[in-house]
MARBA-3410 file (N, C-alpha, C, O; in Angstrom, 1 decimal):
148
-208.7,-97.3,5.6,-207.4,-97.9,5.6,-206.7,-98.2,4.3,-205.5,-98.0,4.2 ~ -207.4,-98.6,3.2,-207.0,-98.6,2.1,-206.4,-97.4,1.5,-205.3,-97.4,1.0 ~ -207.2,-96.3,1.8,-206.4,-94.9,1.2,-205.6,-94.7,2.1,-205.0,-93.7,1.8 ~ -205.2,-95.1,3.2,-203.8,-94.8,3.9,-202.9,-95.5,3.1,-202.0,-94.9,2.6 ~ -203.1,-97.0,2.9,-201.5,-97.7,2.4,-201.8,-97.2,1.0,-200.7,-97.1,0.5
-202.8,-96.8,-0.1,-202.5,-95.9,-1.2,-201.4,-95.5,-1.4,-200.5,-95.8,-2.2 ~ -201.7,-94.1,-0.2,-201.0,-93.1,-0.3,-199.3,-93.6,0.2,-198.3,-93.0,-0.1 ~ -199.3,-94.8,1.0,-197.8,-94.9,1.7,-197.4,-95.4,0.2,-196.6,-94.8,-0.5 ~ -198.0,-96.4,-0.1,-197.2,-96.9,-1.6,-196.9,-96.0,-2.7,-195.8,-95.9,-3.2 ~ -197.8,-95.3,-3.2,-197.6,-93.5,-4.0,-196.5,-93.2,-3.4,-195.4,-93.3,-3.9
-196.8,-92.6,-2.0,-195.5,-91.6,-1.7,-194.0,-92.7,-2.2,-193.2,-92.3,-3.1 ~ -193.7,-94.2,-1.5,-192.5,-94.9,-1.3,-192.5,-94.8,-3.2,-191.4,-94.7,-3.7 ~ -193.6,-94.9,-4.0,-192.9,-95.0,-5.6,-192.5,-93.6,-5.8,-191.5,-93.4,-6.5 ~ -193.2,-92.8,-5.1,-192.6,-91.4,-6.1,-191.3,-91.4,-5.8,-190.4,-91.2,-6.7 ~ -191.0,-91.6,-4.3,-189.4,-91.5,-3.8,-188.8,-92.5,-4.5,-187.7,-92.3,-4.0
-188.7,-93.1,-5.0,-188.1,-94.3,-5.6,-187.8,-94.3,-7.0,-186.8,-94.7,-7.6 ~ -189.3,-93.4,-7.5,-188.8,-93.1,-9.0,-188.1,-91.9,-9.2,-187.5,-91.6,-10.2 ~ -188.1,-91.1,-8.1,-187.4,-89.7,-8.4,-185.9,-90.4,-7.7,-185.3,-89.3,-7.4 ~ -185.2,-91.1,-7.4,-183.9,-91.7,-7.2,-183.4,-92.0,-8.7,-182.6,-91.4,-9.3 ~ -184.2,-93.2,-9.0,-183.9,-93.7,-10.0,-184.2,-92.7,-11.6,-183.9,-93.2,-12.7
-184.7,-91.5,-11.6,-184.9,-91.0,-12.7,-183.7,-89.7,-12.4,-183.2,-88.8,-13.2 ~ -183.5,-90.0,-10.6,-182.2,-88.8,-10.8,-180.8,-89.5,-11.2,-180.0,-88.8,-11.9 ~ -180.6,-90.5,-10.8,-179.8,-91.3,-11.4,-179.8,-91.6,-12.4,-178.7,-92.0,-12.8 ~ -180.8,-91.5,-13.7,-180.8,-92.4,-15.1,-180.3,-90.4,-15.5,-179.6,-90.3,-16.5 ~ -180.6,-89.4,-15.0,-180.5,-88.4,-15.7,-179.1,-87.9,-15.3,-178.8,-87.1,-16.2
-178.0,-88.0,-14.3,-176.7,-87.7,-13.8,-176.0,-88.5,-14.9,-174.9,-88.0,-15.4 ~ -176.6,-90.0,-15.5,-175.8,-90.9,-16.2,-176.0,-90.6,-17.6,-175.1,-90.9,-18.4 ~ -177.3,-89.9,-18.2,-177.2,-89.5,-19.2,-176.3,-88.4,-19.3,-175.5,-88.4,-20.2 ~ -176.6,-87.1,-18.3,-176.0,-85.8,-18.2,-174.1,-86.4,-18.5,-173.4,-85.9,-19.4 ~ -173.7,-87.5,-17.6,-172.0,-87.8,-17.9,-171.9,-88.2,-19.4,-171.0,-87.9,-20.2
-173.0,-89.0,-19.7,-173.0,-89.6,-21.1,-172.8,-88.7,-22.2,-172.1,-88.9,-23.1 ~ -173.7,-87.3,-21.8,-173.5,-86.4,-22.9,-172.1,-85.4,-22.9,-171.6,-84.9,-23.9 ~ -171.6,-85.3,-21.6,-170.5,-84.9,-21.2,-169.3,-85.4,-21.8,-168.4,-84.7,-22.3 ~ -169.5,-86.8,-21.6,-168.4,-87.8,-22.4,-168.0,-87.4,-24.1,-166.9,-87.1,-24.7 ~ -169.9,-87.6,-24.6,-169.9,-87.3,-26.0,-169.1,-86.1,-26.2,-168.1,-86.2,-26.8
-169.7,-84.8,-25.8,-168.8,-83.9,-26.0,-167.6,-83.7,-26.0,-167.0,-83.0,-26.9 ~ -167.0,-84.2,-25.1,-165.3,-84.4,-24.7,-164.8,-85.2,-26.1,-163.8,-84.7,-26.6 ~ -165.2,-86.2,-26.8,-165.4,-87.1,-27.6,-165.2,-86.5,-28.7,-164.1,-86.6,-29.2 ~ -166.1,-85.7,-29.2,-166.2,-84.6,-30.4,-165.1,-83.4,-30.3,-164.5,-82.9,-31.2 ~ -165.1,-83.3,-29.4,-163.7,-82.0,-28.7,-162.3,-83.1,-29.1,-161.3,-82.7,-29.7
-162.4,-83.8,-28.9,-161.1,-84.4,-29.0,-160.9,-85.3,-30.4,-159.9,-85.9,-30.8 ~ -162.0,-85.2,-30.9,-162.4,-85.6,-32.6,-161.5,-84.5,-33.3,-160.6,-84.8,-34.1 ~ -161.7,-83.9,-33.0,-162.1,-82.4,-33.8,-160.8,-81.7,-33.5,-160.3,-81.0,-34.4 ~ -160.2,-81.9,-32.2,-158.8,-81.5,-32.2,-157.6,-82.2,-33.1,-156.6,-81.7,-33.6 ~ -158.0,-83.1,-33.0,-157.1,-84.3,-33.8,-157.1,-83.9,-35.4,-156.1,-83.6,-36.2
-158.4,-84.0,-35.5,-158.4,-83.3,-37.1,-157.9,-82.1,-37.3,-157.9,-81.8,-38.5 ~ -157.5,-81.4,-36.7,-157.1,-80.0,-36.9,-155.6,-80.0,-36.5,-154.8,-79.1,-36.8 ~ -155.2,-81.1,-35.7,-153.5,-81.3,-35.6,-153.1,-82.1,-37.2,-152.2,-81.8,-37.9 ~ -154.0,-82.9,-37.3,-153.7,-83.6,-38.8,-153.4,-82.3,-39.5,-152.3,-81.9,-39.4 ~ -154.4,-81.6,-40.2,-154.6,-80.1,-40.9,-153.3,-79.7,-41.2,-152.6,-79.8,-42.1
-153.2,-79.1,-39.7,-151.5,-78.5,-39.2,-150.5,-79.2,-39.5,-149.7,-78.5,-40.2 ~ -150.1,-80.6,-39.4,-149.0,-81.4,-39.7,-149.0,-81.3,-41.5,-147.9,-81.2,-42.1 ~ -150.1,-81.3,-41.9,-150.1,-81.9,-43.1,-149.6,-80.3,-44.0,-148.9,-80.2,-44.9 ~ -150.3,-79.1,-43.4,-149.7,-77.8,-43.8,-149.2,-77.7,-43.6,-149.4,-76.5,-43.5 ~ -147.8,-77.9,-42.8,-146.6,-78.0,-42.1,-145.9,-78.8,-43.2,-145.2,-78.1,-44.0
-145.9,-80.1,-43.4,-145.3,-80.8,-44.3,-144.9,-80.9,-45.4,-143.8,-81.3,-45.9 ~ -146.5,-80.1,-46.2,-146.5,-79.5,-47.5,-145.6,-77.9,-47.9,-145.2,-77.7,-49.0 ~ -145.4,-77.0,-46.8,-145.0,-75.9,-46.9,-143.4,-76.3,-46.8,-142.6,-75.8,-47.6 ~ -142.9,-77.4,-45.5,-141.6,-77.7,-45.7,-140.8,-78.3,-47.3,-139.9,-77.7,-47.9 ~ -141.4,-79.4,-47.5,-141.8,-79.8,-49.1,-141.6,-78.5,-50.3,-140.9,-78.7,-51.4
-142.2,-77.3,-49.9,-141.8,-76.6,-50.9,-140.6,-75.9,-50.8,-139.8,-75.9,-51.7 ~ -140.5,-75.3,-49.6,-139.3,-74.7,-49.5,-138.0,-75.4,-49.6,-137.0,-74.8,-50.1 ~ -138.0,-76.8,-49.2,-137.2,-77.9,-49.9,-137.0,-77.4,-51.6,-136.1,-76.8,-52.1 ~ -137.9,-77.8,-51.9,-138.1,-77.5,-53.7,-137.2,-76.1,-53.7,-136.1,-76.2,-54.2 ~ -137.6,-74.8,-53.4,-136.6,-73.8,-53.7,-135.9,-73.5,-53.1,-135.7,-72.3,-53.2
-135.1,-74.2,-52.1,-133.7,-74.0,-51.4,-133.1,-74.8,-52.9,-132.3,-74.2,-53.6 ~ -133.6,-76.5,-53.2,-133.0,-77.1,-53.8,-132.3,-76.2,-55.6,-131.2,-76.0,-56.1 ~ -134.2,-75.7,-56.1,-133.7,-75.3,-57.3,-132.9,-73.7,-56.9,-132.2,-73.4,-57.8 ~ -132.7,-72.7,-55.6,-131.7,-71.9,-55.4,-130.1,-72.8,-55.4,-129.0,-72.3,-55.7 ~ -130.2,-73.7,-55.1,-129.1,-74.0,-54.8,-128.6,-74.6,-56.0,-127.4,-74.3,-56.2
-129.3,-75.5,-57.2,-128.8,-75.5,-58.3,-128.6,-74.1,-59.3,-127.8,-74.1,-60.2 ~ -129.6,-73.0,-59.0,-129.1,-71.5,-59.6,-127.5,-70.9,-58.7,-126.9,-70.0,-59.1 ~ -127.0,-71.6,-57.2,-125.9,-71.1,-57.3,-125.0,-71.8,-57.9,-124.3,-71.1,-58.7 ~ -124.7,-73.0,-57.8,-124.1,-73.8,-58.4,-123.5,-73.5,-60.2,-122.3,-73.5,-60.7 ~ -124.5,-73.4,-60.6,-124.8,-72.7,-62.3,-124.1,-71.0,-62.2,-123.2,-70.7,-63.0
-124.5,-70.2,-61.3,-123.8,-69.3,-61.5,-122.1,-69.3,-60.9,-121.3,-68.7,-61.6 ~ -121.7,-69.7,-59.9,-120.6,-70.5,-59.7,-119.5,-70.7,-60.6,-118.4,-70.2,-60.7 ~ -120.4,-71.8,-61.6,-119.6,-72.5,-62.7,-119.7,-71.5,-63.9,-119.3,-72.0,-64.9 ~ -120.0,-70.5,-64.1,-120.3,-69.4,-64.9,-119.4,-67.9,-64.8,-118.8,-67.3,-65.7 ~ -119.5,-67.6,-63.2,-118.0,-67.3,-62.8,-116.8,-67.7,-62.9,-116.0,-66.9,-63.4
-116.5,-68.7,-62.6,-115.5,-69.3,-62.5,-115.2,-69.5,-63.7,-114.0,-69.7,-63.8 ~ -115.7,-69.7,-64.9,-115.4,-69.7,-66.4,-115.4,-68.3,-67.0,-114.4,-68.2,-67.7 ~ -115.9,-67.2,-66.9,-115.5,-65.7,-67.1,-114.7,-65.3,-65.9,-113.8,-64.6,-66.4 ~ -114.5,-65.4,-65.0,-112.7,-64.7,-63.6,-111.9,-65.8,-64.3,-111.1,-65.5,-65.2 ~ -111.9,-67.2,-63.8,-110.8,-67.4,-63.2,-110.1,-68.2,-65.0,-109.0,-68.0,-65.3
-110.9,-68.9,-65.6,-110.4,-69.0,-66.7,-109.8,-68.0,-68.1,-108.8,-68.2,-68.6 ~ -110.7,-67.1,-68.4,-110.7,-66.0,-68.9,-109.0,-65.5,-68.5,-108.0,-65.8,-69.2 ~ -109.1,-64.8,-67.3,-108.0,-64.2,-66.3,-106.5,-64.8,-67.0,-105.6,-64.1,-67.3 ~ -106.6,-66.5,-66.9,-105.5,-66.9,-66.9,-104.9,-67.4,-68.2,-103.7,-67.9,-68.3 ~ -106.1,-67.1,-69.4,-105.5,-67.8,-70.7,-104.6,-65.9,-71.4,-103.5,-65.9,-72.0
-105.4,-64.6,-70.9,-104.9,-63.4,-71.4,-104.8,-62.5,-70.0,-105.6,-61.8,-69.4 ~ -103.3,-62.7,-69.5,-102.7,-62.0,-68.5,-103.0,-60.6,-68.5,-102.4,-59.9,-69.4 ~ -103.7,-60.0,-67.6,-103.6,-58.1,-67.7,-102.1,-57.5,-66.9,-102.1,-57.0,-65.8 ~ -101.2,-57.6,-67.6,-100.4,-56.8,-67.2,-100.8,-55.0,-67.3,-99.9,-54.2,-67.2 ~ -101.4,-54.8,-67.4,-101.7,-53.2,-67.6,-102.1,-53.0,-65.9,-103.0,-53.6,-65.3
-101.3,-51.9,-65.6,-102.0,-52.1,-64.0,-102.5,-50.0,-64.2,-101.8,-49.0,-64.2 ~ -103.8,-50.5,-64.3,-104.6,-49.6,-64.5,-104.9,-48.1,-63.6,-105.3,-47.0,-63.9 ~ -104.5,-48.5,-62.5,-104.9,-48.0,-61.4,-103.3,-46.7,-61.3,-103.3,-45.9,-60.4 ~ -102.4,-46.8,-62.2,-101.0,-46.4,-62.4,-101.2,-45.4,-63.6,-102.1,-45.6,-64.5 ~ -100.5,-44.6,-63.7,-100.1,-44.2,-64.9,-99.2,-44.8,-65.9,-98.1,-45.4,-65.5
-99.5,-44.7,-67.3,-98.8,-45.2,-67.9,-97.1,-45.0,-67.8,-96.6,-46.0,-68.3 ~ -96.3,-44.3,-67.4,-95.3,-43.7,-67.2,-94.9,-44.5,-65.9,-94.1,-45.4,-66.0 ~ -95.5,-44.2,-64.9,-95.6,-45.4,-63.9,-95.5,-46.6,-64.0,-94.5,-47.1,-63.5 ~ -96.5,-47.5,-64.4,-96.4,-48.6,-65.1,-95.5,-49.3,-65.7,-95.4,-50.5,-65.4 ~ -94.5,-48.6,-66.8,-93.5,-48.9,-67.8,-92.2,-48.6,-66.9,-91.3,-49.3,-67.3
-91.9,-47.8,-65.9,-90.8,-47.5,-64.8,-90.8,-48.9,-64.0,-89.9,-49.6,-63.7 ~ -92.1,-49.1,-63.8,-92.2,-50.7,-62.9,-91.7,-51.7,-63.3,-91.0,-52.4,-62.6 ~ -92.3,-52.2,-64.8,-91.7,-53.1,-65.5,-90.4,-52.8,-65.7,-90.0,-54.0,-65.8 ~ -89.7,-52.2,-65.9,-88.6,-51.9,-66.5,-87.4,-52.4,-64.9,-86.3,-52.9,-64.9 ~ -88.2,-51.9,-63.7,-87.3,-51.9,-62.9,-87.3,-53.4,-62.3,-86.3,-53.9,-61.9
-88.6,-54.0,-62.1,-88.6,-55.8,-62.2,-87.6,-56.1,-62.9,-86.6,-56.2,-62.2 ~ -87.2,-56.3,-64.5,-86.3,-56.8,-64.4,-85.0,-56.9,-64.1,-84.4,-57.9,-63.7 ~ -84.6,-55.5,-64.3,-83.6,-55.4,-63.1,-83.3,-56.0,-62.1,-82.4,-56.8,-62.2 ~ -84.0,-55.7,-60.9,-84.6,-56.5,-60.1,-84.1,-57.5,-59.9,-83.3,-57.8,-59.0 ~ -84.5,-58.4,-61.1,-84.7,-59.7,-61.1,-82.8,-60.5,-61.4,-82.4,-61.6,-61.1
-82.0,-59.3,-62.3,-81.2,-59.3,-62.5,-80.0,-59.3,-62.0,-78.9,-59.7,-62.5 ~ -80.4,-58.3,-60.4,-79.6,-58.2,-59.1,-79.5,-59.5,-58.3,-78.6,-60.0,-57.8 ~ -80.8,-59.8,-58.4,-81.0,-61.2,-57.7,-80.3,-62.1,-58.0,-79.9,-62.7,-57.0 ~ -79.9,-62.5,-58.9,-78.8,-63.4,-60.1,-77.5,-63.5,-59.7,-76.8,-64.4,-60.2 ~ -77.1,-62.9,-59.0,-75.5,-62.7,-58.7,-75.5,-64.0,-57.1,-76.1,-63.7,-56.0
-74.7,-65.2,-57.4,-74.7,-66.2,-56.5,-73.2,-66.1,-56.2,-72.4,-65.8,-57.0 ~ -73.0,-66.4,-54.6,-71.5,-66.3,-54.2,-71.5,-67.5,-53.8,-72.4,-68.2,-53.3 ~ -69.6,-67.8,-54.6,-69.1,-69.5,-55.0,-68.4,-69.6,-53.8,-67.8,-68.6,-53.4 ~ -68.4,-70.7,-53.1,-67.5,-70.5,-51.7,-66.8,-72.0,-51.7,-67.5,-73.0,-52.1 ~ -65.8,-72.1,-51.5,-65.0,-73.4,-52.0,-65.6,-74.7,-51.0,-65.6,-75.9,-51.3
-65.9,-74.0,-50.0,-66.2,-75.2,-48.7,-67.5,-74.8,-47.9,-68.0,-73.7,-48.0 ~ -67.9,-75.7,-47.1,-69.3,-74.7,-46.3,-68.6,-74.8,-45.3,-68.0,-75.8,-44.9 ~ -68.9,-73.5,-44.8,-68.4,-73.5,-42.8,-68.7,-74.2,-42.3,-69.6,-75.0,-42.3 ~ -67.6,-74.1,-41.6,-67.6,-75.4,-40.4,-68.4,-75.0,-39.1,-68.8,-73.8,-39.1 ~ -68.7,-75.7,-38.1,-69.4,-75.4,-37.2,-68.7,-75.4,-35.9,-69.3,-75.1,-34.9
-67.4,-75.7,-35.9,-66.2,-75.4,-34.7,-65.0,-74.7,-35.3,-64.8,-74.8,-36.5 ~ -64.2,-73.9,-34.6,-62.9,-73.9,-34.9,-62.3,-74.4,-35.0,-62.7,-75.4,-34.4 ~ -60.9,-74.4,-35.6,-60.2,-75.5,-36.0,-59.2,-75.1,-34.7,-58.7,-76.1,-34.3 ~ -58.7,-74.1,-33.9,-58.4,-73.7,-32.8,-59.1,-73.4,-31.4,-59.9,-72.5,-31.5 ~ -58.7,-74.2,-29.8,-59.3,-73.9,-29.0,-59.4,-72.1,-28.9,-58.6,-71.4,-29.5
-60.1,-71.9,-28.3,-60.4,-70.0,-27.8,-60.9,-70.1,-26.8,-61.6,-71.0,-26.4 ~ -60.5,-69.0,-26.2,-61.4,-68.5,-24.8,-60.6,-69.0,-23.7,-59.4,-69.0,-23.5 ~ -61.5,-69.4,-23.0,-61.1,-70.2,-21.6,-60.3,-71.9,-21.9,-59.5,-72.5,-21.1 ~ -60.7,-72.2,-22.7,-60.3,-73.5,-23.0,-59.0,-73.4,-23.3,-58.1,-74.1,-22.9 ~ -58.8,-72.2,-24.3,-56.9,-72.0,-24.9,-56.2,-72.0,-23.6,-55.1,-72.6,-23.5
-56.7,-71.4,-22.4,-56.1,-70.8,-21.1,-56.1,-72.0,-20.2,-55.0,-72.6,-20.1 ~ -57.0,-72.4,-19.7,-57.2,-74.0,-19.4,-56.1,-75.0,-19.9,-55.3,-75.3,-18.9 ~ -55.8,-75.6,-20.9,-55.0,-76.2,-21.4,-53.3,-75.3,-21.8,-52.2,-75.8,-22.1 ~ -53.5,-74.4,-21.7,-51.9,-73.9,-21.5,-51.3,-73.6,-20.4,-50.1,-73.2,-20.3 ~ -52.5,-73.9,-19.4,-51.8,-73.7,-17.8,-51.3,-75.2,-17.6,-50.1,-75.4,-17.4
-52.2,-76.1,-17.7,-51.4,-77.7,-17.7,-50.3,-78.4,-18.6,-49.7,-79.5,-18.5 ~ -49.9,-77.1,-19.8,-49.2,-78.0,-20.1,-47.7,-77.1,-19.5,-46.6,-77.3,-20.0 ~ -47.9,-76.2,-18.7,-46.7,-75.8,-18.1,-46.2,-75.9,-17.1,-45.1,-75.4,-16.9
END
């Protein structure tokens, strides 16, 4: 009888430790699962940092050469505008190139002319008036029927 309840007590520990060692190993198994997820999500983070931070730095530069492009237009700008528009206006090109010379000198010659026709102003003693100084029309007819 003794090796009967042995064996009942063996068998009730084995079942008992195979519960509890399946349970301690499901909780390690989530445990390591966790870890992993852990390190995965470590490791993503660091690599969004990476990204932001080469993202940031490349914006940063292109800042830098929009800025110094935009001080080279600025500079050339002010460099044009001092050879066109200055230049242009201290020594007038009347030579109009694209003409022949014969052409050219008929043109000028005929400006002033031109300019000399334009000159003639007509003196007028009074400015018009904006009525007549006599009824017309129907109104003359109107009023010459009543006074007859």
């Amino acid at each position: 009888m003794d090796f009967v309840v042995i064996a009942i007590a063996a068998s009730i520990g084995l079942v008992i430790g195979a519960f509890i060692s399946r349970f301690y190993t499901l909780r390690q198994f989530n445990h390591d699962k966790l870890q992993q997820e852990l390190q995965l999500s470590k490791n993503q983070l660091h690599q969004y940092r990476q990204d932001v931070s080469s993202h940031l730095e490349t914006t940063n530069q292109l800042m830098g050469q929009l800025q110094d492009n935009y001080g080279r237009i600025a500079r050339h700008i002010a460099e044009s505008k001092m050879q066109l528009v200055e230049q242009a206006s201290e020594k007038p090109d009347t030579d109009l190139n694209y003409l022949s010379s014969e052409v050219a000198t008929h043109i000028r010659q005929s400006i002033d002319q031109i300019d000399e026709k334009r000159r003639v102003y007509s003196k007028m003693a009074q400015q018009p008036r904006d009525y007549s100084g006599q009824s017309s029309g129907l109104i003359k007819q109107a009023s010459a029927e009543k006074s007859k």
